[in-house]
Every structure is written in structure tokens, then in C-alpha cells.
C-alpha positions as a Markdown table, in Angstrom:
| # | Residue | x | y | z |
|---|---|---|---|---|
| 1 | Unk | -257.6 | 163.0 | -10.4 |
| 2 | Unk | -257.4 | 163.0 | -14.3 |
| 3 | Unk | -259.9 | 165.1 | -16.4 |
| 4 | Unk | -263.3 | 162.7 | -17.2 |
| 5 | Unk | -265.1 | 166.4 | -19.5 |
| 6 | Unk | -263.3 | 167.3 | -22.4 |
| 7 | Unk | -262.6 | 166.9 | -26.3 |
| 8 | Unk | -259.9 | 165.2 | -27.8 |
| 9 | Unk | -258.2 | 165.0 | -31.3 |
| 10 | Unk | -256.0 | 162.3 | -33.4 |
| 11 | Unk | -255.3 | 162.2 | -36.9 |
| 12 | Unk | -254.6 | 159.7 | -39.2 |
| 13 | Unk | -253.0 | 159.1 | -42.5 |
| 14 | Unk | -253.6 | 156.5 | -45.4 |
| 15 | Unk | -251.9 | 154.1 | -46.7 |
| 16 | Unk | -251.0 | 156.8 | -49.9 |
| 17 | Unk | -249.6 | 159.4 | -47.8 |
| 18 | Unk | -246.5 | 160.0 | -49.0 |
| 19 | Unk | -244.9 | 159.6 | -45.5 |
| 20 | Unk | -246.5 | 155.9 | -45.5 |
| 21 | Unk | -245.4 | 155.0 | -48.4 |
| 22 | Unk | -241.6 | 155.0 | -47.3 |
| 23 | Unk | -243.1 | 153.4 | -44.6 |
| 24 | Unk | -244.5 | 150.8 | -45.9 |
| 25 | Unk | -241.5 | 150.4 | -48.4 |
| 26 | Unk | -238.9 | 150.6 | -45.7 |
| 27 | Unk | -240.8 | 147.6 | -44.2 |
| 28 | Unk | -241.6 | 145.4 | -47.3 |
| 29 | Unk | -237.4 | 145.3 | -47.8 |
| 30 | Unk | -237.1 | 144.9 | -44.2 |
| 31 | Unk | -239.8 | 141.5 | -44.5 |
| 32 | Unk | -237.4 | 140.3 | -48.0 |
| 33 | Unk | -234.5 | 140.4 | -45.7 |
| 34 | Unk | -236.1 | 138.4 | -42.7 |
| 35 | Unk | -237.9 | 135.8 | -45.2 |
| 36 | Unk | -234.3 | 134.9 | -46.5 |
| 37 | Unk | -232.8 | 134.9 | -43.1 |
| 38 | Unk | -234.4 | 135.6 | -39.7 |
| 39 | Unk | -231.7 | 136.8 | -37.8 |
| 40 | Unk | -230.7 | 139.5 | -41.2 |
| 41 | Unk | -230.0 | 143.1 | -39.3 |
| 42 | Unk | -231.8 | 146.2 | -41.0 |
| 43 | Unk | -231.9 | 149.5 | -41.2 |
| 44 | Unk | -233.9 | 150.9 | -44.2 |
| 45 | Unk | -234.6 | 154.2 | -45.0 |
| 46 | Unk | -236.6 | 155.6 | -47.9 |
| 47 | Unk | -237.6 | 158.5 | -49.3 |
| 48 | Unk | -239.9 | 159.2 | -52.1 |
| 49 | Unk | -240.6 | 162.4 | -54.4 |
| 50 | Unk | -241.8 | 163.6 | -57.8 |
| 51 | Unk | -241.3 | 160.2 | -59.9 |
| 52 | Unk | -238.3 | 158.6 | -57.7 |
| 53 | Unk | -237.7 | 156.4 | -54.8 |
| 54 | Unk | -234.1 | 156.3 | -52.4 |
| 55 | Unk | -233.7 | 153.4 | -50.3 |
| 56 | Unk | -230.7 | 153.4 | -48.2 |
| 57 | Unk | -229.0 | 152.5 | -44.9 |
| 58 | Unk | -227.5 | 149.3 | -43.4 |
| 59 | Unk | -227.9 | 145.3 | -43.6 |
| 60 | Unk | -226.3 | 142.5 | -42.1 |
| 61 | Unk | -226.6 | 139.2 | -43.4 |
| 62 | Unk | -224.7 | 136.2 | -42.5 |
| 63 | Unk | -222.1 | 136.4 | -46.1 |
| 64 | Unk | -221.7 | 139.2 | -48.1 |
| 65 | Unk | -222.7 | 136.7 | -51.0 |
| 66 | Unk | -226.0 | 136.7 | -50.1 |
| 67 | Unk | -226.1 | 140.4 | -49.4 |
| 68 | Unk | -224.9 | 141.3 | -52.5 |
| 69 | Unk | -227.6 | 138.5 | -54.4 |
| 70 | Unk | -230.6 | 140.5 | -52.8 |
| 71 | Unk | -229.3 | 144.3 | -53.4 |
| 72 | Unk | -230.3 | 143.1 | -57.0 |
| 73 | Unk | -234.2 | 142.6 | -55.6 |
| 74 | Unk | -234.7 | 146.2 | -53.8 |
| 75 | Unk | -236.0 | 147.7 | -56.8 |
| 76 | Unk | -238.4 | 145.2 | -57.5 |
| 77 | Unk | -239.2 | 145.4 | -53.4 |
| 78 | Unk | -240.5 | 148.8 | -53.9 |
| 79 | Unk | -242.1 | 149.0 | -57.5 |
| 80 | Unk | -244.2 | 146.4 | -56.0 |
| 81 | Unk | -245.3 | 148.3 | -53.2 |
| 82 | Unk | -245.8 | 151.1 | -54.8 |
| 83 | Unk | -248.2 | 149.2 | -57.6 |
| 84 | Unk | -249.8 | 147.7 | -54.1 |
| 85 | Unk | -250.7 | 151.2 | -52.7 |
| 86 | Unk | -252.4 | 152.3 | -55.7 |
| 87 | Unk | -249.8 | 155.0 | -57.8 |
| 88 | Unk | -250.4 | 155.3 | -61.0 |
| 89 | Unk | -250.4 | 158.8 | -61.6 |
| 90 | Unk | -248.2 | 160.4 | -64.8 |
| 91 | Unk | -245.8 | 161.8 | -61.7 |
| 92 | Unk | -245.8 | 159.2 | -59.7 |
| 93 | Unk | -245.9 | 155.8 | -61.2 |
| 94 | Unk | -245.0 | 152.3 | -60.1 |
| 95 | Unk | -243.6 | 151.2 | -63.5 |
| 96 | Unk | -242.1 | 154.4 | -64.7 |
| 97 | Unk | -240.5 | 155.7 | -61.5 |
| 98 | Unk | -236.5 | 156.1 | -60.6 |
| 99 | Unk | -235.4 | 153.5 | -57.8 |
| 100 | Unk | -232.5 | 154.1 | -56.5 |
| 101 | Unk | -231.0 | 152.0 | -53.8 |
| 102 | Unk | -227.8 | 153.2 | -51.2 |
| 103 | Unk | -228.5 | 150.2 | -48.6 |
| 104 | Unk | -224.8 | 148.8 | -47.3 |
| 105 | Unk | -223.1 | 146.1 | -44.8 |
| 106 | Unk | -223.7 | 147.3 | -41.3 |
| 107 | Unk | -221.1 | 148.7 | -39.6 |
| 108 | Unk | -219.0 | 146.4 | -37.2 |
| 109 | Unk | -219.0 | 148.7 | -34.6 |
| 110 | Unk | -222.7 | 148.6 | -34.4 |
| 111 | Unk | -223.2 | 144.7 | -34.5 |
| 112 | Unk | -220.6 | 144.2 | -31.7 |
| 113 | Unk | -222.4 | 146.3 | -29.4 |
| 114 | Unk | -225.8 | 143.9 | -30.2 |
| 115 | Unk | -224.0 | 140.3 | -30.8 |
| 116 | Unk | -223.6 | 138.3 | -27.8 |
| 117 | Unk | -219.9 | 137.1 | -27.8 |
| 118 | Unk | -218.0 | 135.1 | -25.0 |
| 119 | Unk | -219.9 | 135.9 | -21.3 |
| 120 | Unk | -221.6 | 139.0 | -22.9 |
| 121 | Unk | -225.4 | 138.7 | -23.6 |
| 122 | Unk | -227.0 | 139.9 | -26.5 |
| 123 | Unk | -227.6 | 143.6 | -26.0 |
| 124 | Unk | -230.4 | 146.3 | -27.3 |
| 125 | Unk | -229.3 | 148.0 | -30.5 |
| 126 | Unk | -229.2 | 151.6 | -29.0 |
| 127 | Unk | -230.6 | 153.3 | -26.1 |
| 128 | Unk | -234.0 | 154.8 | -26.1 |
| 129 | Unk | -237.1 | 155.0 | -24.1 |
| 130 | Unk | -240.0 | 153.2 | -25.6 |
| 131 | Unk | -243.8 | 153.8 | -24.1 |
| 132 | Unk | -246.8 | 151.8 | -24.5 |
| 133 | Unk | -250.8 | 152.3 | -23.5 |
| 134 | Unk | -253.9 | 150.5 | -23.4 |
| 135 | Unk | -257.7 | 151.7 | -22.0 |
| 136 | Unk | -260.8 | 150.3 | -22.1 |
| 137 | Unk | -262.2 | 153.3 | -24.7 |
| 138 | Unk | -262.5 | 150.6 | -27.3 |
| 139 | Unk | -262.9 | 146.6 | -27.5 |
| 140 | Unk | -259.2 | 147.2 | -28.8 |
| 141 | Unk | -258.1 | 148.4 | -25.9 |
| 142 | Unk | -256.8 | 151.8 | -28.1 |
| 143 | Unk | -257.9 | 155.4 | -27.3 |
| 144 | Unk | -261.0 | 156.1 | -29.3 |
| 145 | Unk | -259.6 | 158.9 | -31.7 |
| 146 | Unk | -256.8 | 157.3 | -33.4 |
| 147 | Unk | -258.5 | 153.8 | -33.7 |
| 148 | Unk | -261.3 | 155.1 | -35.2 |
| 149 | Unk | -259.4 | 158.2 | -37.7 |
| 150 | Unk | -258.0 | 154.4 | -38.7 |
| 151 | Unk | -260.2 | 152.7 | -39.3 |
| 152 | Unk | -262.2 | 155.7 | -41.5 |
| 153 | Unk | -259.0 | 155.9 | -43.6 |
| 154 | Unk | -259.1 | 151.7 | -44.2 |
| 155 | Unk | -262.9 | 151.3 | -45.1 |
| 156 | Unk | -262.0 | 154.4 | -47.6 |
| 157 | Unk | -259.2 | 152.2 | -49.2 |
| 158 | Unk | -261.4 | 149.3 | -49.0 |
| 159 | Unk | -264.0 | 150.6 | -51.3 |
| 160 | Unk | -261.7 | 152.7 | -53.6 |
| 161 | Unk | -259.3 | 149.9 | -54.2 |
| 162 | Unk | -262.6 | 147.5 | -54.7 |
| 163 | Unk | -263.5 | 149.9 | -57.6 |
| 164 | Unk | -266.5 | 150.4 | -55.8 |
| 165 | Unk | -265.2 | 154.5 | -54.9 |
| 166 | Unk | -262.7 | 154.9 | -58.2 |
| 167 | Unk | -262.7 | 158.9 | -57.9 |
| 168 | Unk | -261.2 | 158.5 | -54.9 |
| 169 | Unk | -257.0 | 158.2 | -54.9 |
| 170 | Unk | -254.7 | 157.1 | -52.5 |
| 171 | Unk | -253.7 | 159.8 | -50.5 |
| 172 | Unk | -255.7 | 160.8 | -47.5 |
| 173 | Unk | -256.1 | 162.3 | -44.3 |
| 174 | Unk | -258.3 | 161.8 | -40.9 |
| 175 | Unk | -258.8 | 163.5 | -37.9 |
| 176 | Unk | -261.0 | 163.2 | -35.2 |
| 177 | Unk | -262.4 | 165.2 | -32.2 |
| 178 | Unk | -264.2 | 163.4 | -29.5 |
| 179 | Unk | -265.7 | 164.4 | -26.6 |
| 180 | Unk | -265.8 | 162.4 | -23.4 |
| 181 | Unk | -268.3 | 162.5 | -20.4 |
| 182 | Unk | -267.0 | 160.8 | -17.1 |
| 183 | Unk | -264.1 | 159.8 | -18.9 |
| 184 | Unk | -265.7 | 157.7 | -21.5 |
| 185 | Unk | -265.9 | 158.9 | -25.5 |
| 186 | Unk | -269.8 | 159.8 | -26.3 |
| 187 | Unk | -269.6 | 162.3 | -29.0 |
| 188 | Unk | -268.0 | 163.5 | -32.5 |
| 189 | Unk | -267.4 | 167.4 | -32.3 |
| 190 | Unk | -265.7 | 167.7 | -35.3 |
| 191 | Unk | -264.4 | 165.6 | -38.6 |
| 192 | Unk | -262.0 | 166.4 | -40.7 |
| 193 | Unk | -261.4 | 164.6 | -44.1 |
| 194 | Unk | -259.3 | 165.1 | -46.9 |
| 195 | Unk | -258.9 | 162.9 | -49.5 |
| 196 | Unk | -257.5 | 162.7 | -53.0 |
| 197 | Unk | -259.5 | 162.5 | -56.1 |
| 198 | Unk | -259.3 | 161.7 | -59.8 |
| 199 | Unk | -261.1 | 164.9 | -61.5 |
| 200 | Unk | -260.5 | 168.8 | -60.8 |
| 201 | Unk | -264.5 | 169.1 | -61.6 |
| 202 | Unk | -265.1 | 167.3 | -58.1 |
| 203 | Unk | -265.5 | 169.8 | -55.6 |
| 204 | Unk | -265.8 | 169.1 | -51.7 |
| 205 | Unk | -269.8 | 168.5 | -51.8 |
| 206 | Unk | -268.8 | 165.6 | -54.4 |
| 207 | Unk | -266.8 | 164.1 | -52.4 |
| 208 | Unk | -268.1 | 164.5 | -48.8 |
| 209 | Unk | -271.3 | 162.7 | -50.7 |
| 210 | Unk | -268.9 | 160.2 | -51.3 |
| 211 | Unk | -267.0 | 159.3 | -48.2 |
| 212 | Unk | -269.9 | 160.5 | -45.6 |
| 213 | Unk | -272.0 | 157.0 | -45.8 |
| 214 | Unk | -268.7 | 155.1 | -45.1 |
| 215 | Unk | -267.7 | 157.4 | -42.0 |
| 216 | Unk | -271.4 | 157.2 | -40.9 |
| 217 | Unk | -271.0 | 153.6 | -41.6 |
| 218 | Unk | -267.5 | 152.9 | -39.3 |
| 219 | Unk | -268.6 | 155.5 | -36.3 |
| 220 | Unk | -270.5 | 153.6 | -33.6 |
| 221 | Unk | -274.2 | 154.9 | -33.3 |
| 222 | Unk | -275.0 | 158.1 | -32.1 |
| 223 | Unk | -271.3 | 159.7 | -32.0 |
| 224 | Unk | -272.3 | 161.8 | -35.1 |
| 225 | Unk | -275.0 | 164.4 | -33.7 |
| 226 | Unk | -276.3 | 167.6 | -35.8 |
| 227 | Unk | -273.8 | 169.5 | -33.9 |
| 228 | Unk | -270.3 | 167.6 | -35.6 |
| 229 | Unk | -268.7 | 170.1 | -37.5 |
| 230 | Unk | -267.8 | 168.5 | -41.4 |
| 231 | Unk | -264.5 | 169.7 | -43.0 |
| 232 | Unk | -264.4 | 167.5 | -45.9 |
| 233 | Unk | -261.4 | 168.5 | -48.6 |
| 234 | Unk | -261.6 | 172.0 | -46.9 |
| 235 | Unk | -258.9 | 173.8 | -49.3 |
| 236 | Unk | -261.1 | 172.2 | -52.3 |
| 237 | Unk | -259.2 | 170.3 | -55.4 |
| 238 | Unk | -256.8 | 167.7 | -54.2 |
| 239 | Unk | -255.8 | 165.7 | -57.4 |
| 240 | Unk | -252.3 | 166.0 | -57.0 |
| 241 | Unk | -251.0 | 163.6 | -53.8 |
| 242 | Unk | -248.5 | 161.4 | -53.1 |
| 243 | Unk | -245.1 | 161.8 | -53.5 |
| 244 | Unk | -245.7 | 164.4 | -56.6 |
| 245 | Unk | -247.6 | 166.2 | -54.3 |
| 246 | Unk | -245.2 | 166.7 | -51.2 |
| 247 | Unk | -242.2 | 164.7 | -50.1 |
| 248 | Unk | -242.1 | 161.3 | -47.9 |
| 249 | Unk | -239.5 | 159.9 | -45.7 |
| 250 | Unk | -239.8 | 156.7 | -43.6 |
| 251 | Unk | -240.5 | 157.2 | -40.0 |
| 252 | Unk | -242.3 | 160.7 | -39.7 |
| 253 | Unk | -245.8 | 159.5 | -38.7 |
| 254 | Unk | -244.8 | 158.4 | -35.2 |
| 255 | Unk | -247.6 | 159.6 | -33.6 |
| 256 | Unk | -250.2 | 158.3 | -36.1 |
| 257 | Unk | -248.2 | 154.7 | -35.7 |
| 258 | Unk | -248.9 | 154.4 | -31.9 |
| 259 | Unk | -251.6 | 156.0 | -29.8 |
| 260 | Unk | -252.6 | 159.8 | -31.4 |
| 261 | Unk | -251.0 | 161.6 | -28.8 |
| 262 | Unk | -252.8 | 160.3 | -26.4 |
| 263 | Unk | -249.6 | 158.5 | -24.5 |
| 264 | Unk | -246.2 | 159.7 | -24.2 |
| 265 | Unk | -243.9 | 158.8 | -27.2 |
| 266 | Unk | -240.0 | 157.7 | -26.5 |
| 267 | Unk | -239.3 | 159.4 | -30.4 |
| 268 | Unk | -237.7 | 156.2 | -32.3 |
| 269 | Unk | -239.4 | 155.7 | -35.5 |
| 270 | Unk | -240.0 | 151.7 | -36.0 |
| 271 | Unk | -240.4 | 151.4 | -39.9 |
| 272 | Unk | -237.6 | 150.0 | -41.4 |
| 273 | Unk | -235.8 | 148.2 | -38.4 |
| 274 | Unk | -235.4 | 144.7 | -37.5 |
| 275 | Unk | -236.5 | 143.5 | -34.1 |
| 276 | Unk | -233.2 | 143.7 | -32.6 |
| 277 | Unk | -233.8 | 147.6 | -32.6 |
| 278 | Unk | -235.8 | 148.1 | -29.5 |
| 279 | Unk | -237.3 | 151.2 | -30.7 |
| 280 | Unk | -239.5 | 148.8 | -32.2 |
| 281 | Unk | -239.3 | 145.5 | -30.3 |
| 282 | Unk | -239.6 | 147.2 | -26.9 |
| 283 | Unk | -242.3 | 149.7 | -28.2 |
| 284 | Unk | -244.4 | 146.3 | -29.2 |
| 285 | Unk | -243.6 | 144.6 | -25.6 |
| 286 | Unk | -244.7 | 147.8 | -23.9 |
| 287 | Unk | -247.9 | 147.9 | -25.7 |
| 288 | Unk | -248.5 | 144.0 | -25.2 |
| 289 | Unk | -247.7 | 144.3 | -21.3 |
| 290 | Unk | -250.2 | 147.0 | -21.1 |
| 291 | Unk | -252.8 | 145.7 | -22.6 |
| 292 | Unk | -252.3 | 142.8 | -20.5 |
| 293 | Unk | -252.8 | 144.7 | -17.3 |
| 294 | Unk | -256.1 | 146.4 | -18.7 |
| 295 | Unk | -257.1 | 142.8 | -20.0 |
| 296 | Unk | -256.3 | 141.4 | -16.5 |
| 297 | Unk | -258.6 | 144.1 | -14.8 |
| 298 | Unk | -255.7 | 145.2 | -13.0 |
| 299 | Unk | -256.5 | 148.8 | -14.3 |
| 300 | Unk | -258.8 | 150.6 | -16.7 |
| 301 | Unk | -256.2 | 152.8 | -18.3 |
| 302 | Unk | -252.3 | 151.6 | -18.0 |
| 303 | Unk | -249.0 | 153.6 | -19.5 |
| 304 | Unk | -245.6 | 151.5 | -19.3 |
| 305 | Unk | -242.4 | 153.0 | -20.0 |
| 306 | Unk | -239.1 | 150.9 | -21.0 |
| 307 | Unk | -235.5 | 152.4 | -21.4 |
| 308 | Unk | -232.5 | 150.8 | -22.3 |
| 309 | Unk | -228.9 | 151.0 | -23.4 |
| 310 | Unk | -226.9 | 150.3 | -26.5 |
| 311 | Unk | -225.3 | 146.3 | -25.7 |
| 312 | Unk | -227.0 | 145.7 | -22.6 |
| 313 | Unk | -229.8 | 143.3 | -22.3 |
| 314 | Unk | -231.6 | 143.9 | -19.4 |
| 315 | Unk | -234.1 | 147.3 | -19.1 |
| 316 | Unk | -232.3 | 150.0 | -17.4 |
| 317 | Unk | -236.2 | 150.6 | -15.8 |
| 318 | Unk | -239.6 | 149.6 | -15.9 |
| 319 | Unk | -242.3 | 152.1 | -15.4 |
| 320 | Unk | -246.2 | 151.6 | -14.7 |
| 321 | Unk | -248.8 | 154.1 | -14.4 |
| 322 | Unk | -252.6 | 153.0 | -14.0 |
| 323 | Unk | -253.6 | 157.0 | -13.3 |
| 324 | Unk | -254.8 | 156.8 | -10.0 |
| 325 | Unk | -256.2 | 153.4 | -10.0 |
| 326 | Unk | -254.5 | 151.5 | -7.2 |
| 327 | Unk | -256.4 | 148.5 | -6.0 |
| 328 | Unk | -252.9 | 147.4 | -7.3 |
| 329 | Unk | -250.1 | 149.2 | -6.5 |
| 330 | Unk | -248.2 | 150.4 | -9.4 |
| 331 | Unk | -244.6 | 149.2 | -7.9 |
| 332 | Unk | -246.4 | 145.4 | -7.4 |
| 333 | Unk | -247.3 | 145.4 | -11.6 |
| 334 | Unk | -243.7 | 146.7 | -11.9 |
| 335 | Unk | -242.2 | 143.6 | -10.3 |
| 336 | Unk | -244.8 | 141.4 | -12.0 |
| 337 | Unk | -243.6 | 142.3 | -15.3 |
| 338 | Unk | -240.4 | 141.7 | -14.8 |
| 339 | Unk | -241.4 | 138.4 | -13.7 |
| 340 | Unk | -243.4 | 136.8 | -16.1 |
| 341 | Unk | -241.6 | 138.3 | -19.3 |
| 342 | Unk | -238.1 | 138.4 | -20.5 |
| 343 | Unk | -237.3 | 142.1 | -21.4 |
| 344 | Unk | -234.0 | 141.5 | -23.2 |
| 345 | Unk | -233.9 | 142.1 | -26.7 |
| 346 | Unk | -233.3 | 138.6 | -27.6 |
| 347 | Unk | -236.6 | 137.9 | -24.8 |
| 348 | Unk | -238.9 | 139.9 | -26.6 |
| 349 | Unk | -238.3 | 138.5 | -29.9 |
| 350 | Unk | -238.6 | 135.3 | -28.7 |
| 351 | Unk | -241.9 | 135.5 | -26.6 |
| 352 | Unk | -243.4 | 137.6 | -29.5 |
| 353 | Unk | -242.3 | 135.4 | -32.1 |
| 354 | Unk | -241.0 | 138.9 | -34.0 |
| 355 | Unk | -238.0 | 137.4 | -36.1 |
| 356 | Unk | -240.3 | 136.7 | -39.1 |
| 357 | Unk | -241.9 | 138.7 | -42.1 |
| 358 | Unk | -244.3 | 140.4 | -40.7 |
| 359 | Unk | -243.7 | 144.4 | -40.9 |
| 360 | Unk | -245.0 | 146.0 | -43.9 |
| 361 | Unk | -248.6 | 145.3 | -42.6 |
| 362 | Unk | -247.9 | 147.6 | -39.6 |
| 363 | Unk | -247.1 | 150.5 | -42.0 |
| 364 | Unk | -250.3 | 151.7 | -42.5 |
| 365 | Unk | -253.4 | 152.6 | -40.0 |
| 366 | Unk | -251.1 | 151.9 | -37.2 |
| 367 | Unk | -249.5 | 149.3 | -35.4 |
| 368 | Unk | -251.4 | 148.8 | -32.4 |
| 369 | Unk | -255.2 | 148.5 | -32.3 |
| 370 | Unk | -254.9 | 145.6 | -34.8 |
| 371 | Unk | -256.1 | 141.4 | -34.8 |
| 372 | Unk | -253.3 | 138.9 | -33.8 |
| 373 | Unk | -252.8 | 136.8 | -36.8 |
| 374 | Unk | -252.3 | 133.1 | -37.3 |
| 375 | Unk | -249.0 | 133.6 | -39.0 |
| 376 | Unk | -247.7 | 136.0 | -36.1 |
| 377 | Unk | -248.8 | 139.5 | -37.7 |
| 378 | Unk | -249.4 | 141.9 | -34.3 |
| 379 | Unk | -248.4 | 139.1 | -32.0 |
| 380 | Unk | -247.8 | 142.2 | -29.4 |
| 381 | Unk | -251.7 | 142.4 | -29.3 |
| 382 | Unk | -252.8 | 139.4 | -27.5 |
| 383 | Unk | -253.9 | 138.9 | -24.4 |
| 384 | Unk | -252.2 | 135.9 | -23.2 |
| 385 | Unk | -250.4 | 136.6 | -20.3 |
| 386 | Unk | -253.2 | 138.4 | -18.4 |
| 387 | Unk | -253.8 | 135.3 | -15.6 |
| 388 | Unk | -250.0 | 135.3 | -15.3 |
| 389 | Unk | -249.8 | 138.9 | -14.5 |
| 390 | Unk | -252.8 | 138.3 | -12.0 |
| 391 | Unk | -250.8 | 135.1 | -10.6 |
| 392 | Unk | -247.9 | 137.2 | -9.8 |
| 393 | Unk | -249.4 | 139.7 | -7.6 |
């Protein structure tokens, strides 16, 4: 029996943290490349410090022509972003920053382990385990502590980028503790809230009068009790974030990208890499499969895990857990799944429609939690094949 009494923390981190800001870069080249051709092969990296940007890894596009014509458009990728997230600080500044970009052809031994080629099928683009969760804690289907850490952070960018907040800047920090009764979230022990601010005069009072309405405003009613511990700015001035502040590199927020710790993680970053890259692909089917067993009220809470290896297609495994909750045999959703969905690489891109420019939206405040969108954005969130999953029992 799993514990129903106790507190639980996630954290989150805004779009201006300077981790999510390679992120988001890594991702806006990786949406350039897919817009010019769907099938392009990426592996970005960035990193970002005091007044420079390095982009670098591997791409594979269909002539080196046309690889060589968009190298020329990398730097205008990330000034772009940058300018989008908000940086214009004397250290730190979309137009005056160094961009340097190391990105090259993939190497061959790496596509011919992924291309499909004579009676081969297309296989995954390395091995990995990939994990994904869903619970009825929130009409999102998310655990309550990281959706709601994110959604804090995006009502503060909201209003600071509206002008409506301009003291605030763009780096920032949430965490959450909740507690839960009989398994269900009813109370915030604790906030914490850091945020960066234009002038060294603010202090925290100033700006915990500033960002307390909004938190109020995003927190469902009654979670916030006279007992919820504040820590807003608690080490005081914060003017000096971003990048100037403290070093960012893509895929370091993995935790803060998925479920807040409260599901297992398989380790691979997904910022950066095209679909063909399971760590990312597979991650996304595992999260969309789970949420379609909740959905289907096969399960209140369900954890599937995925693993695969470099140039095979087909899962190695498929893992369910729905903790306990067995009017349906876990084994019986295992065979479902592998029924009703296609779990190759080139299957999951397909069903998910994930060959398209949809990435550097996912960067920030988390990749699962979010609306399906017309144009494909967070396709992995729908609830679509719930009947078909019940049909298959």
C-alpha cells in the first residue's frame, strides 16, 4: 500500500534560467532544421555564459548544400531567442553577445545504425530507458507540485513580459511543498520563490509584495493556509541572473522537464534532439500511453517504462505499474499497449505527428502538463486512444 499522509516538493525554473535558455535555444535550431526538412537529424547542444553563446553537435540533412546554407542562420536562431526570453542586460545581451556555432554532419556510423536499409527497419537512435506518468492530482493528469511550481513561474513571465511587473527579470525559481491527505494534494506547507529583479534597492518584502497576488492568484483555493511557510528571494538582492549570473547547458533540468521527481526518470535529456532520438520520442509515447490509461479509468495513478536499443525498432520491454490498483491487471494493459500503438521509432513519430516544428515550446515550464495544439504542439498529451485501450482488454 503506497503512502496517502505526507508532504511533497518539486521545483521549477523559468523560462530565463540560464539552464533553459540552452534549452530553449537547442530547440529553436532543432525547429529551423525540421521546418526546412522533416526528416533533418539533430543533435544540438548549447551552452551559454557571461556575454556568449556555443552551439554545437551533429546534423544530417539530405545534401551537404543545404547543410552548409543554414550553418549561416544559427546565429540569428539564437540572438532571437535570446531577445524572446527577455536578456537585455549589459552582460548578457541579445544583440551584443558572442555566438559561436561548432554544429557538424552527423557521423555515418550513427545514421546507419537508425536508417532503415534493405530488410532492416528503421531502428531507435541509441538505447535508453524512457519513463512516463500520469494521476488524477490535477485536471492535467500531472502531479500537483511541478504543475503548479509551473505554472507560478508562467503567470510571473506573463505579467513581467506584459510590462505590467517590469522590476521583475527573467530568471527565476519555484518550489513547492504540498501536503496530501488520503492521497490527494490539500495543502501548501511551504513556498519558495526567487526571482530576479531590476534594482539592488528592492529587497525581498518588495518583491514578495509583488509576486504574492499572482501566486495567490494561480494556487487553487484554500491550498495557502496561515501556516505556509514564505521564502521569497531568501539570500536577498538577485539582480544579476542569467547566463552572467551562473553558467547554462542544454539538458540539465531533466527533472523540472517531466514529472518533479515524482516518477522515475530513464536520464536522457530531450532538448536539442530530433524525434528519431527516443530519449525524447519514447519519453513523449510513454507519457501519452499513461495518460491514456488514467483517462480510460483503467487506474488512478499509472507509471510506464520503455527501453530500447541502438538500430532496433521494436521495445526491448514494456512496463506498467498502476500501484496497487488491479481491477486490471497490469500484464493485460501491457499487452494492450502493444496493441493499439506502434512503439518503433518511426511508429511514434508517425502516430504523434512529431516530425514537425514544434520543440522550442517544450523548453520551458515543462513538457508534459501542457494543451494539445491545433498545429501538433504536445500531441503526446491527448487523450485519444483511451476507448481503444479499453477495447483491448
Amino acid at each position: 500500500m503506497s503512502r496517502q499522509n505526507y508532504i511533497f516538493t518539486s521545483e521549477s525554473v523559468s523560462e530565463g534560467h540560464p539552464d533553459k535558455v540552452c534549452d530553449q535555444i537547442s530547440d529553436a535550431v532543432l525547429d529551423a532544421f525540421l521546418a526546412e526538412e522533416p526528416e533533418a537529424r539533430v543533435a544540438c547542444e548549447t551552452f551559454a555564459t557571461t556575454n556568449r553563446v556555443v552551439i554545437g553537435g551533429e546534423v544530417g540533412l539530405s545534401s551537404k548544400e543545404k547543410l552548409t546554407d543554414y550553418m549561416g542562420r544559427i546565429e540569428d536562431i539564437a540572438r532571437t531567442c535570446v531577445r524572446g526570453i527577455g536578456y537585455e542586460q549589459d552582460k548578457f545581451h541579445w544583440n551584443t553577445l558572442q555566438v559561436s556555432n561548432y554544429l557538424h554532419e552527423q557521423s555515418a556510423h550513427i545514421a546507419q545504425g537508425v536508417d532503415a536499409s534493405g530488410n532492416k527497419d528503421e531502428g531507435a537512435g541509441d538505447q535508453g530507458i524512457m519513463f512516463g506518468y500520469a494521476t488524477r492530482e490535477t485536471a492535467q493528469l500531472m502531479p500537483a507540485p511541478i504543475q503548479y511550481a509551473h505554472a507560478i513561474l508562467r503567470r510571473l513571465a506573463e505579467v513581467r513580459k506584459s510590462g505590467e511587473q517590469p522590476t521583475l527579470g527573467p530568471d527565476a525559481k519555484s518550489q513547492l511543498s504540498l501536503r496530501y491527505e488520503d492521497g490527494k494534494p490539500v495543502e501548501v506547507t511551504s513556498i519558495v520563490l526567487s526571482s530576479q529583479h531590476a534594482h539592488e534597492s528592492q529587497s525581498s518584502a518588495d518583491i514578495r509584495e509583488i509576486v504574492e497576488p499572482y501566486i495567490r492568484e494561480v494556487l487553487p483555493d484554500g491550498w495557502i493556509t496561515n501556516t505556509t511557510q514564505w521564502h521569497v528571494n531568501p539570500t536577498g538582492t538577485f539582480v544579476i541572473g542569467g547566463p552572467d549570473g551562473d553558467a547554462g547547458l542544454t539538458g540539465r533540468k531533466i527533472i523540472v522537464d517531466t514529472y518533479g521527481g515524482a516518477a522515475p526518470h530513464g536520464g536522457g535529456a530531450f532538448s536539442g534532439k530530433d524525434p528519431t532520438k527516443v530519449d525524447r520520442s519514447a519519453a513523449y509515447a510513454s507519457r501519452y500511453l499513461a495518460k491514456n490509461v488514467v483517462a480510460a479509468g483503467l487506474a488512478d495513478r499509472c507509471l510506464i517504462q520503455l527501453s530500447y536499443a541502438i538500430g532496433v525498432a521494436r521495445p526491448l520491454s514494456i512496463y506498467v505499474d498502476t500501484f496497487g490498483q488491479n481491477d486490471v491487471p497490469p500484464a493485460e494493459i501491457e499487452r494492450a499497449i502493444g496493441q493499439i500503438m506502434d512503439l518503433t521509432p518511426r511508429g511514434i513519430r508517425e502516430h504523434l505527428g512529431l516530425n514537425r516544428p514544434i520543440y522550442q515550446r517544450t523548453a520551458a515550464y515543462g513538457h508534459f502538463g501542457r494543451e494539445p495544439e491545433e498545429d501538433g504542439g504536445f500531441s503526446w498529451e491527448r487523450t485519444d486512444l483511451a476507448d481503444a485501450l479499453k477495447g483491448a482488454l
